[in-house]
DRENFI-245631 format. One line per 2 residues: number of its first residue (from 1); their letters; for each residue x, y, z of C-alpha. Coordinates in steps of 0.02 Angstrom, whole numbers, plus 32768, in hexadecimal, padded with zeros to 4 digits. Layout:
% DRENFI-245631
NUM = A = X Y Z ~ ...
***
This chain:
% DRENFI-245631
1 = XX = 8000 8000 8000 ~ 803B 80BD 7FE2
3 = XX = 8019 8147 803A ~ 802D 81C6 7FBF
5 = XX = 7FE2 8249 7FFD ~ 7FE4 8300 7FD9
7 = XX = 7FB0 8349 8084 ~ 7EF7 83A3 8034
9 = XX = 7E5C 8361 8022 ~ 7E12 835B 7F69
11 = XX = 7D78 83C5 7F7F ~ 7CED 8396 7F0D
13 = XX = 7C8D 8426 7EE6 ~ 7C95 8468 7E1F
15 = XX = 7CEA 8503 7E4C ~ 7D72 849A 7E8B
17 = XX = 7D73 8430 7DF8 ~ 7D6F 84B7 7D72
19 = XX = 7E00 8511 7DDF ~ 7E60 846F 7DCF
21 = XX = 7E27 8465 7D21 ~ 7E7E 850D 7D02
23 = XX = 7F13 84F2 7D5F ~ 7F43 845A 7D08
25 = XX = 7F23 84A0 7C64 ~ 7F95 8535 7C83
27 = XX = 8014 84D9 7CAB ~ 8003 846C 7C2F
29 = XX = 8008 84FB 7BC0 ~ 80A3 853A 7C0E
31 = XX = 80EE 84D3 7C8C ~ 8184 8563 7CA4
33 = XX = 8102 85DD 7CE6 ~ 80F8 8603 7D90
35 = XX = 809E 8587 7E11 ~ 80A8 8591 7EC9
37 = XX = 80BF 84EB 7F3C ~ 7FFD 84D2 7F51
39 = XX = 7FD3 84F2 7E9A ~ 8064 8469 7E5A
41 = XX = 802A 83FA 7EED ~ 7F7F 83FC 7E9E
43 = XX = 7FC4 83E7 7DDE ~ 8023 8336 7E28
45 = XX = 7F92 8314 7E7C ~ 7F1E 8318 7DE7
47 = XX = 7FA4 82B7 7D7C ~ 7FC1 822E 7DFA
49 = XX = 7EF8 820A 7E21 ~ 7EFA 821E 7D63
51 = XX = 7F79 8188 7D4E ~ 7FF7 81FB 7CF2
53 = XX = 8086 81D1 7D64 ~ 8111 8217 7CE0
55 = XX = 80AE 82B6 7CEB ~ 8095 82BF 7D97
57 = XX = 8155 828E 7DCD ~ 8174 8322 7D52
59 = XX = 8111 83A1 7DB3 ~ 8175 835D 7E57
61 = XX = 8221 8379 7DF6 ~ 81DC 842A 7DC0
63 = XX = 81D8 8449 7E95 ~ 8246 83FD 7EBE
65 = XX = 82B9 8478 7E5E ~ 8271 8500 7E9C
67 = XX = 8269 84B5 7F4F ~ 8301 8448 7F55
69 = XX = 82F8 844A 802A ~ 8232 8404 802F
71 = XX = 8245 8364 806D ~ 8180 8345 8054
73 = XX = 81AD 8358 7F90 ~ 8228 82DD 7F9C
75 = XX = 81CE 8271 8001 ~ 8138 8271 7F6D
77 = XX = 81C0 8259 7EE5 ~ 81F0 81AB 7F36
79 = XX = 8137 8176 7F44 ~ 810F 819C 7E77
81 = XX = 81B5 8152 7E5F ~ 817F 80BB 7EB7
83 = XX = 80EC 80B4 7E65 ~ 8125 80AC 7DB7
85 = XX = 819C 8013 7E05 ~ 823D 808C 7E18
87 = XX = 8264 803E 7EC2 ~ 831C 806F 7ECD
89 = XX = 82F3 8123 7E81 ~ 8279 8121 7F1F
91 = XX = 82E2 8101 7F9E ~ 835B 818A 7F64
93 = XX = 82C9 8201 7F6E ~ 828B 81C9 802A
95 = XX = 834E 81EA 806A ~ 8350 8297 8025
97 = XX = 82A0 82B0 806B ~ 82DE 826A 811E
99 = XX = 838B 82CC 810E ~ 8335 8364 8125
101 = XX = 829F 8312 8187 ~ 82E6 8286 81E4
103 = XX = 8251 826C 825A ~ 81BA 8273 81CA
105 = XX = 8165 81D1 81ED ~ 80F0 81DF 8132
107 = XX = 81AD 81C9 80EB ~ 81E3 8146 8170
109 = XX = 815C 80E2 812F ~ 815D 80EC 8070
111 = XX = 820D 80B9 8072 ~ 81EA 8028 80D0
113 = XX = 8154 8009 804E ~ 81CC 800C 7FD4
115 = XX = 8263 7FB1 802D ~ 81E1 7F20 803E
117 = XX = 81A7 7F2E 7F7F ~ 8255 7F06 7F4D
119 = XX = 8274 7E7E 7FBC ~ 82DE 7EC4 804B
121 = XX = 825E 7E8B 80CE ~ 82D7 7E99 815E
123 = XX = 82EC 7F56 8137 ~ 823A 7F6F 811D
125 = XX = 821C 7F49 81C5 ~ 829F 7FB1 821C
127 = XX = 8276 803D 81BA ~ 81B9 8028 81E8
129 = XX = 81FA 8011 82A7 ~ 8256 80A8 82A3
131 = XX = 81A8 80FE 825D ~ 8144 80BB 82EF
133 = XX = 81DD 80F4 8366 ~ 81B4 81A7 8346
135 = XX = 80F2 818C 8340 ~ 80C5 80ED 8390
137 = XX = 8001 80FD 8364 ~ 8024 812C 82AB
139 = XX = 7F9A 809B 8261 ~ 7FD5 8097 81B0
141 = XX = 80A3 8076 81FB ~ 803F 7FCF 8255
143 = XX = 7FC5 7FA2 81D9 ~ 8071 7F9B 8144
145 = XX = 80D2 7F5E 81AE ~ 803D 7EC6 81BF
147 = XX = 8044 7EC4 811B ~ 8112 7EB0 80EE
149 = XX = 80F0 7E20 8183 ~ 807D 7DCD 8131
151 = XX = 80D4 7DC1 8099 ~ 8165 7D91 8109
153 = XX = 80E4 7CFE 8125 ~ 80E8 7D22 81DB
155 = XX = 804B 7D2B 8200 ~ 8048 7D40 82C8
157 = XX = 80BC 7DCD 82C6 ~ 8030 7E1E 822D
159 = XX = 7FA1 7DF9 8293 ~ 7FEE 7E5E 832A
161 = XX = 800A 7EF7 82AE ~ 7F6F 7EEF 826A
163 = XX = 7F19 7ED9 8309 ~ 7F86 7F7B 8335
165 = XX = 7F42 7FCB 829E ~ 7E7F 7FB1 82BD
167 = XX = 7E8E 7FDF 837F ~ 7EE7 8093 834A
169 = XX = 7E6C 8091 82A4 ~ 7DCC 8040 82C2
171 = XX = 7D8F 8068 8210 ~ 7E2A 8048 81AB
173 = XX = 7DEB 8027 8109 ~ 7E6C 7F98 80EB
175 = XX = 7E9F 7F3E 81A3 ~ 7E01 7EDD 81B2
177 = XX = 7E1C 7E7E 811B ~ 7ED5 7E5C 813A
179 = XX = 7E9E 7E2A 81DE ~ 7E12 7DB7 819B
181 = XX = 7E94 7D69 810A ~ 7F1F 7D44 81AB
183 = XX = 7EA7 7D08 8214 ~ 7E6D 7C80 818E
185 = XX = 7F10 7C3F 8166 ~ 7F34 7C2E 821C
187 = XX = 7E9F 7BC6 8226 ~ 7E3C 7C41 829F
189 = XX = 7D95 7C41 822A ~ 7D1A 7C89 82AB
191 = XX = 7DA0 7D14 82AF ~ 7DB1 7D15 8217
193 = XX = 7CE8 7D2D 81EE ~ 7CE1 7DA1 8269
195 = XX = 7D71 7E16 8208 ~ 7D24 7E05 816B
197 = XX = 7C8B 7E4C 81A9 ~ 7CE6 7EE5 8209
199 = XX = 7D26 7EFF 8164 ~ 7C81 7EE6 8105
201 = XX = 7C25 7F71 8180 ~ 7C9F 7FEE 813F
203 = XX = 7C9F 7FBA 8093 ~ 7C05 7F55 8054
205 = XX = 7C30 7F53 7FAC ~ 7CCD 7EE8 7FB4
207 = XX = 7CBB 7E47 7F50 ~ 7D4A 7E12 7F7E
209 = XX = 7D36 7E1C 802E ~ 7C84 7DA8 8016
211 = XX = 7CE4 7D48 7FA4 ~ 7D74 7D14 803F
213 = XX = 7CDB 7D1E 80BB ~ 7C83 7C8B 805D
215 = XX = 7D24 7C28 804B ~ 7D3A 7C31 810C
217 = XX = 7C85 7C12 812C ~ 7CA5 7B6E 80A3
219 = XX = 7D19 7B2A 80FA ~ 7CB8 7B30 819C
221 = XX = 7C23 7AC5 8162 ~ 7BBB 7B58 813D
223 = XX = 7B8C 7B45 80A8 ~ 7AEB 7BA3 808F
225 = XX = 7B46 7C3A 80EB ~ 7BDE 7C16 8071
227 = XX = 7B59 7C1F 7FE3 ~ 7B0B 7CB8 802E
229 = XX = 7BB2 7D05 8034 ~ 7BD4 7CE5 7F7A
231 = XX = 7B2F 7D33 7F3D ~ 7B6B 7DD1 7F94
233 = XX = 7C09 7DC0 7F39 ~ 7BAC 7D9B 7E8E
235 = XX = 7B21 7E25 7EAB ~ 7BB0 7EAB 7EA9
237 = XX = 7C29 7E4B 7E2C ~ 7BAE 7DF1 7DC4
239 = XX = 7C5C 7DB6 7D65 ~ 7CB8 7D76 7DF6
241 = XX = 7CD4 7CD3 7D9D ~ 7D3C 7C83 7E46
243 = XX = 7C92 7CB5 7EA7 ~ 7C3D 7C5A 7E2B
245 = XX = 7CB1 7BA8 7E3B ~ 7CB9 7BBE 7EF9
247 = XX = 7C03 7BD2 7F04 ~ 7BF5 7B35 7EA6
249 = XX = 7C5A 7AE2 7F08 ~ 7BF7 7B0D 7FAA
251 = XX = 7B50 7AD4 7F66 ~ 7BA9 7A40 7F2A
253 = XX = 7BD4 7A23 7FDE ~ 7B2A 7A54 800A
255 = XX = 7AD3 79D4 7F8B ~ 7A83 7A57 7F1E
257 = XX = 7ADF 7A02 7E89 ~ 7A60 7A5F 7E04
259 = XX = 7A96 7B01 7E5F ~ 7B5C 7ACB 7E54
261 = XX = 7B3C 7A9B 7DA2 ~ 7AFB 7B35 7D71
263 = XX = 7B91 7BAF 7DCA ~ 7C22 7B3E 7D72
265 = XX = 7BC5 7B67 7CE5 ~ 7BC8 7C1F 7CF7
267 = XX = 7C8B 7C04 7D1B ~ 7CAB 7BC0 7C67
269 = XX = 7C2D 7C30 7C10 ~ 7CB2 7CCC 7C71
271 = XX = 7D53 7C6B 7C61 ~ 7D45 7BF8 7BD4
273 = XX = 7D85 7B41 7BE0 ~ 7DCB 7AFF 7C7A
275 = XX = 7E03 7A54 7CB9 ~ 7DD5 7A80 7D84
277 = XX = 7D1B 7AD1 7D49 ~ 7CE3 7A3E 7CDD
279 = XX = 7D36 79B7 7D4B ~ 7CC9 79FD 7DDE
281 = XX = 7C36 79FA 7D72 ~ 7C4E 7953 7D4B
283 = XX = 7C52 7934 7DEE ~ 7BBB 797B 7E12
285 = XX = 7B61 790D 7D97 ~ 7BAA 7874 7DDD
287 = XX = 7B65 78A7 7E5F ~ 7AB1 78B5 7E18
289 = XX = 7AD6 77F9 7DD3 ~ 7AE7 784E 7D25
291 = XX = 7B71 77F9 7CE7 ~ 7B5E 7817 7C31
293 = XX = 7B7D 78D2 7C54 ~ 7BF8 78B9 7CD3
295 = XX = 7C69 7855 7C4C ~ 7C4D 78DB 7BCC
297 = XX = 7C88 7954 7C4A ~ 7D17 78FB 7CA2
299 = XX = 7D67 78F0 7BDE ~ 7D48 79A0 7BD6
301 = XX = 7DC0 79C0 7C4D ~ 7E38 793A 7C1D
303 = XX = 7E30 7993 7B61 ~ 7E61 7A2E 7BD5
305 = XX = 7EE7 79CB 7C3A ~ 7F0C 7913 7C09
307 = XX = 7F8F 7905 7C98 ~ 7EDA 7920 7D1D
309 = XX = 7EE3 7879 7D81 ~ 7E55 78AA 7DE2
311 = XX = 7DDF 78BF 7D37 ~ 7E29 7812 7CEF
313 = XX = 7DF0 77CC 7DAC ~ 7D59 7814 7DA3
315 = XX = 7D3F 77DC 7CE2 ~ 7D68 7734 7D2C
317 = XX = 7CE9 7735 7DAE ~ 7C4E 775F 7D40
319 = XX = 7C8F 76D4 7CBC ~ 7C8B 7664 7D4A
321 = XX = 7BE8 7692 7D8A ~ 7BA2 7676 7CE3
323 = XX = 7BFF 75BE 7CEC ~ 7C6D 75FB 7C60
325 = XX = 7CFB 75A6 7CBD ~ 7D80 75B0 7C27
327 = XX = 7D6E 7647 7C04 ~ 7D63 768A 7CBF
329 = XX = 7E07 7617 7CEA ~ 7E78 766F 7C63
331 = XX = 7E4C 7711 7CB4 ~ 7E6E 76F5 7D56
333 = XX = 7F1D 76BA 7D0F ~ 7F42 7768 7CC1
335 = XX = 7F03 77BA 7D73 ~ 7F77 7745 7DCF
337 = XX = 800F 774A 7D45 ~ 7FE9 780A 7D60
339 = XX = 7FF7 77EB 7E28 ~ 803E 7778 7E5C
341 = XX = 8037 77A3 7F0D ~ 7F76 77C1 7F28
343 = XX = 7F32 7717 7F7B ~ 7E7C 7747 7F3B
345 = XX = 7EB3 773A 7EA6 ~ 7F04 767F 7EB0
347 = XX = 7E70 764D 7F10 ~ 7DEE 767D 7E83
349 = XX = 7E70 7629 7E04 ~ 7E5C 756A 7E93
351 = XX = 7D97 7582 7E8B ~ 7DA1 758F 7DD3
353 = XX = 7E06 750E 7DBB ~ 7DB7 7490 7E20
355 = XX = 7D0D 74C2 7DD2 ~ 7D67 74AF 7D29
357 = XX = 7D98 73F7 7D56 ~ 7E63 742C 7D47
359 = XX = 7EA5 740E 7E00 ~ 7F5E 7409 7DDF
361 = XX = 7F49 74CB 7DC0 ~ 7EB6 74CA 7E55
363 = XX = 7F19 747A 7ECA ~ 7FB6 74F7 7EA2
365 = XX = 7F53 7591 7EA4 ~ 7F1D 7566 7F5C
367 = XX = 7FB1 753D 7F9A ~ 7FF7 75E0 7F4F
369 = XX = 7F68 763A 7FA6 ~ 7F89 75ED 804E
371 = XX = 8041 7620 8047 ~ 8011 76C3 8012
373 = XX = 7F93 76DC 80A8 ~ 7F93 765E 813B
375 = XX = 7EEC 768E 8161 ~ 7E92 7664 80DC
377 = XX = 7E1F 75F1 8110 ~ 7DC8 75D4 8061
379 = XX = 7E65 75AA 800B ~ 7EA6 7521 808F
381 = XX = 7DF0 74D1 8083 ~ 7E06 74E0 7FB8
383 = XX = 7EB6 749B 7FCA ~ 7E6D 73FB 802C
385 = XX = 7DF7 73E2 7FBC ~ 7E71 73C9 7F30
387 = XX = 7ED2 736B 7F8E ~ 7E49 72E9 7FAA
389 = XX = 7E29 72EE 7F06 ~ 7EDD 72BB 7EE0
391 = XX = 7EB6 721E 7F61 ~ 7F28 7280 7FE9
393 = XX = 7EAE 7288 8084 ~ 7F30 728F 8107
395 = XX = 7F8B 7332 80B7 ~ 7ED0 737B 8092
397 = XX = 7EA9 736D 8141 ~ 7F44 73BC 818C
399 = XX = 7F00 743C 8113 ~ 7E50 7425 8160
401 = XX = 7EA3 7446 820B ~ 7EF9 74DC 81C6
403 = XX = 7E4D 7534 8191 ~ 7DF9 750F 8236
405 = XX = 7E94 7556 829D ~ 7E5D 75F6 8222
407 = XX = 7DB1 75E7 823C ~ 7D91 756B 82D3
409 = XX = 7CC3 7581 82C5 ~ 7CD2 7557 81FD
411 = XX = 7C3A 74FF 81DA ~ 7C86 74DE 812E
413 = XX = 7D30 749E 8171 ~ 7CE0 741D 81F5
415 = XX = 7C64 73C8 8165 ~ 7CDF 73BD 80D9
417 = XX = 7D6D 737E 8153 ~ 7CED 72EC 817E
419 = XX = 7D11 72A7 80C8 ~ 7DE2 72AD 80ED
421 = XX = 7DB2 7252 8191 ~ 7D41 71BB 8135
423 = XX = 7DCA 71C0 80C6 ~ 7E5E 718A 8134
425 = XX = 7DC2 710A 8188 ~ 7DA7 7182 8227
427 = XX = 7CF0 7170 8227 ~ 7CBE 71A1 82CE
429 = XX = 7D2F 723B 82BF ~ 7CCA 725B 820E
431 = XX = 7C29 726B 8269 ~ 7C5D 72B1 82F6
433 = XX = 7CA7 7343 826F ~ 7BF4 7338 8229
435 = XX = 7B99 735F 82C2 ~ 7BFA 73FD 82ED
437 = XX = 7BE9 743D 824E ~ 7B25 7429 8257
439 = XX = 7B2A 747F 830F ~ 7B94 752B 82C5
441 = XX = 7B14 7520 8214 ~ 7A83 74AA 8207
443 = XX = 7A61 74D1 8162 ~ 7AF4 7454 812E
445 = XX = 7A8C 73B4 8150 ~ 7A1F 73F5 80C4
447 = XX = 7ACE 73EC 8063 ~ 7B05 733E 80AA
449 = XX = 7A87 72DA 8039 ~ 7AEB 7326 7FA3
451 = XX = 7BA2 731D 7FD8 ~ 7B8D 7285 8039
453 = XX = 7B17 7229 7FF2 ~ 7B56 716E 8020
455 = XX = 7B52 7192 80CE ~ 7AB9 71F6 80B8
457 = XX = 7A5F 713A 8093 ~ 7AAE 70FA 812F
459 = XX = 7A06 70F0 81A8 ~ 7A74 70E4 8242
461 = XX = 7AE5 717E 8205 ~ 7A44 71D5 81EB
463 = XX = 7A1C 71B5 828F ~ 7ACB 71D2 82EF
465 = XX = 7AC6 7280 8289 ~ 7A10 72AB 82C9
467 = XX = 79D2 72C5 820B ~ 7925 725D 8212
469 = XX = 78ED 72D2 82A4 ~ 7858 7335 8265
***
């Protein structure tokens, strides 16, 4: 932030502005002429709100010359130089401004604005110390000094200047939205909220600050509020295109996928193509059970990015879905070639597999997955699995054992184990694996008949397992 200031309000009235008007326009006319402080104050003025920095820092050279011994001239030549990105220039200016005015704080503190702009972060800071040594409550020395801290990525130390700031400045138009951005990435959300809408009371037409607000309140779980907050952001921005995609994203969350599918749809008619926009869209559908679209969609983005393991996973899991198990198989291949290291990914790539009737490749892609994540219960009971199929009960249940020490009230785990256990000719330790898995979910013995279906025309298991009770 700059402070360029030139120490008089702009009034607004049209005598004013046709005075100004005038001014300008004589000097402009002849810029030799004679012009006191004020009136070549007001000329730089003009050009600098005007964005004609060349002609404003000429104005300041033009005093300057006439005034060599004004450090507030100098002091307003670093800040335009500054602003066109003449940092060094800058910093020449501010010492001649604080050699003859060694105690002006407004100087102090644009040199340490621009110290910080060109990296010297360290220097930034003393200088803005040395600022707040001559006027300790001077709010914008605290609230840029938050700021070079900040960027300094220490965030404590910013929070405590900005805090600074807003107790001297209440109504800083700035502070509360520093404060609200810090407080986030420190994790403090309520803090956070509660920043964004200090800063939102003093200016209610920031999208941006609705925008962060509703990416706080996302991550909170509040969703509608998140929404709520995005509207805001839309209603005063109605081309805020990352309102739009984070908006859809929070009614995703929410379960409005018709109301997602509609704001990812705004975000490509603003932006165009994108592999994030139409992969979340495709979620969406998939979500809706509309795999068709969710294919078409999850290509999209894979036209936008073919290296987007995440769109060939999800491509995988609507092919599977629609028993397209080929198909679905070699995608999850390109999501896992693409990452390797993602354990969803292997897992999806087992279940495929196995459903595909190739368990060499099943039984490797679970075994990757439980080396990739110990805790994955649903790849150690997929790794069994193939290992009974490969006539190996004693190594699927060690892997059995393995999913239950994951997950030790795994319905799932406790009836499929019971086959490993018949298999190596433990049959009172099968039905005893039976039983608990009907205690924890009793909708398996509606599911025994199927899996086990010799033992299901046993009449004495029937009876040991409690399944002719009415």
């Amino acid at each position: 932030m700059s402070t360029f200031d030139f120490g008089f309000d702009d009034p607004e009235d049209s005598s004013y502005e046709a005075h100004l008007r005038d001014l300008v326009a004589t000097y402009e006319e002849n810029p030799s002429a004679y012009f006191d402080s004020s009136d070549l104050e007001e000329i730089a003025t003009y050009y600098f709100e005007d964005g004609q920095l060349e002609a404003a820092l000429g104005v300041i050279d033009h005093l300057l010359e006439l005034h060599p011994h004004q450090s507030d001239g100098w002091m307003r030549r670093g800040v335009l130089l500054s602003n066109m990105g003449r940092h060094r220039e800058a910093l020449a200016a501010y010492d001649k401004a604080l050699e003859i005015n060694p105690l002006d704080t407004e100087t102090l503190v644009n040199r340490a604005i621009t110290l910080d702009g060109l990296g010297r972060t360290d220097e930034a800071l003393a200088a803005y110390e040395e600022a707040l040594s001559v006027n300790p409550r001077h709010s914008e020395a605290h609230f840029n000094r938050g700021v070079t801290l900040e960027r300094a990525d220490r965030l404590e130390d910013a929070v405590a200047a900005f805090e600074q700031c807003a107790e001297i400045q209440p109504e800083h138009p700035e502070v509360w939205y520093e404060l609200g951005y810090c407080y986030d990435r420190l994790g403090r959300n309520e803090a956070s909220i509660d920043a964004y809408d200090r800063h939102i009371d003093i200016a209610p037409y920031s999208p941006d600050a609705w925008y962060n607000r509703g990416i706080v309140l996302n991550r909170m779980g509040r969703f509608e509020d998140a929404v709520d907050s995005y509207d805001m952001a839309l209603a005063i921005d109605d081309e805020f295109a990352s309102a739009y995609y984070n908006r859809g994203n929070a009614q995703a969350n929410m379960g409005a996928f018709d109301d997602a599918i509609e704001s990812y749809e705004q975000v490509l008619r603003l932006e165009g193509p994108d592999a994030p926009t139409y992969y979340n869209l495709a979620l969406a559908h998939e979500e809706q059970g509309q795999y068709a679209k969710a294919r078409r969609d999850y290509q999209r983005a894979l036209n936008e990015n073919s290296t987007y393991p995440e769109a060939w996973y999800g491509l995988g899991c609507c092919l599977d879905a629609e028993e397209k198990f080929t198909e679905a198989l070699e995608c999850f291949r390109y999501a896992v070639n693409l990452d390797p290291d993602d354990p969803t990914f292997r897992t999806a790539r087992g279940d495929c597999a196995f459903k595909a009737g190739r368990m060499d490749e099943a039984q490797t892609a679970y075994r990757a997955a439980t080396e990739l994540d110990p805790n994955n219960e649903h790849a150690w009971i997929g790794y069994a699995e193939t290992l009974l199929e490969h006539r190996r009960p004693e190594q699927a249940l060690d892997a059995y054992h393995q999913a239950l020490e994951v997950a030790p009230n795994s319905a799932g785990a406790y009836f499929r184990q019971a086959k490993a256990l018949l298999a190596l000719g433990r049959a009172d330790e099968s039905l005893r694996s039976l039983k608990t898995a009907f205690q924890l979910d009793p909708e398996k013995k509606d599911e025994f008949r199927r899996v086990y279906p010799d033992l299901y025309k046993n009449e004495k298991v029937r009876r040991l397992l409690d399944l002719d009770q009415a």
